[in-house]
C-alpha positions as CSV (number, residue, x, y, z in Angstrom):
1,X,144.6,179.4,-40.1
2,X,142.0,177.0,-40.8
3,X,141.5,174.9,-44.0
4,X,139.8,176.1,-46.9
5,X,137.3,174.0,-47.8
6,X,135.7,174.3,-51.3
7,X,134.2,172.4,-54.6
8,X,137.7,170.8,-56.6
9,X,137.9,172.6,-59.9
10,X,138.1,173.4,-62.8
11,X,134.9,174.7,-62.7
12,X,133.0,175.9,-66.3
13,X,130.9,178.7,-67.0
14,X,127.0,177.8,-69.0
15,X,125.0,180.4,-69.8
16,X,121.3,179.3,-70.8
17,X,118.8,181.8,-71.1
18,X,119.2,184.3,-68.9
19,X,121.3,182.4,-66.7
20,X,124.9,181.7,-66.3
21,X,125.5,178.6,-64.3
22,X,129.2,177.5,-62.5
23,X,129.1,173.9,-63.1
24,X,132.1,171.5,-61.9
25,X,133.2,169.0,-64.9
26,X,130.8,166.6,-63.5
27,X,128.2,168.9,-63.7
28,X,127.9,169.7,-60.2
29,X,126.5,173.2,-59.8
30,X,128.8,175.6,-57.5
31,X,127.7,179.1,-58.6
32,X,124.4,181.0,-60.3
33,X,124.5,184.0,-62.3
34,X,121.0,185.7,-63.3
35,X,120.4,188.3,-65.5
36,X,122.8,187.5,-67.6
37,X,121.5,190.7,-69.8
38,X,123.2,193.3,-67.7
39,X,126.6,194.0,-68.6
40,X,128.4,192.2,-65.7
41,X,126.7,189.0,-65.5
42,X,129.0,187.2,-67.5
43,X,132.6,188.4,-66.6
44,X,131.3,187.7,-63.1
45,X,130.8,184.3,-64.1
46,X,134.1,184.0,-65.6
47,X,135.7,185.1,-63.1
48,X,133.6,183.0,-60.6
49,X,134.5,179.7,-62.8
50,X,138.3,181.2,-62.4
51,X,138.0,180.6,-58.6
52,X,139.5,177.4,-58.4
53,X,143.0,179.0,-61.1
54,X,143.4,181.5,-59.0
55,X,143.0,180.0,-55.8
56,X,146.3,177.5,-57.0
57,X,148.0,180.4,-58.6
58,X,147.8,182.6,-55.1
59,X,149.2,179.2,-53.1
60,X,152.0,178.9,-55.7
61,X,152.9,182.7,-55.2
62,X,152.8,182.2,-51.8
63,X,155.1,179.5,-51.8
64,X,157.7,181.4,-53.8
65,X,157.0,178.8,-57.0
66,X,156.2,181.9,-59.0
């Protein structure tokens, strides 16, 4: 299997306007929402921020750590 490369989290979720932007704590943009009037704008955001979380969670439960 090859190595999964990706932005290190935790990312954050900004919504401006009518725009929900996944920023890194830097402020490096990873992700861009628009539209963020229709009704799932925002929890896809969230759960595009949650990437990195779950990403760690899957390994540990793969690992057996639980």
């Amino acid at each position: 299997m090859s190595e999964i490369v990706y932005t290190e989290g935790p990312w954050k979720m900004r919504v401006n306007g009518c725009t929900a932007s996944i920023v890194t704590e830097s402020g490096v943009g990873v992700g861009l929402c628009q539209q963020v009037k229709k009704p799932k704008t925002i929890p896809n955001a969230r759960l595009i921020s949650a990437a990195p979380e779950l990403l760690e969670a899957l390994k540990r439960i793969r690992d057996g750590a639980g």
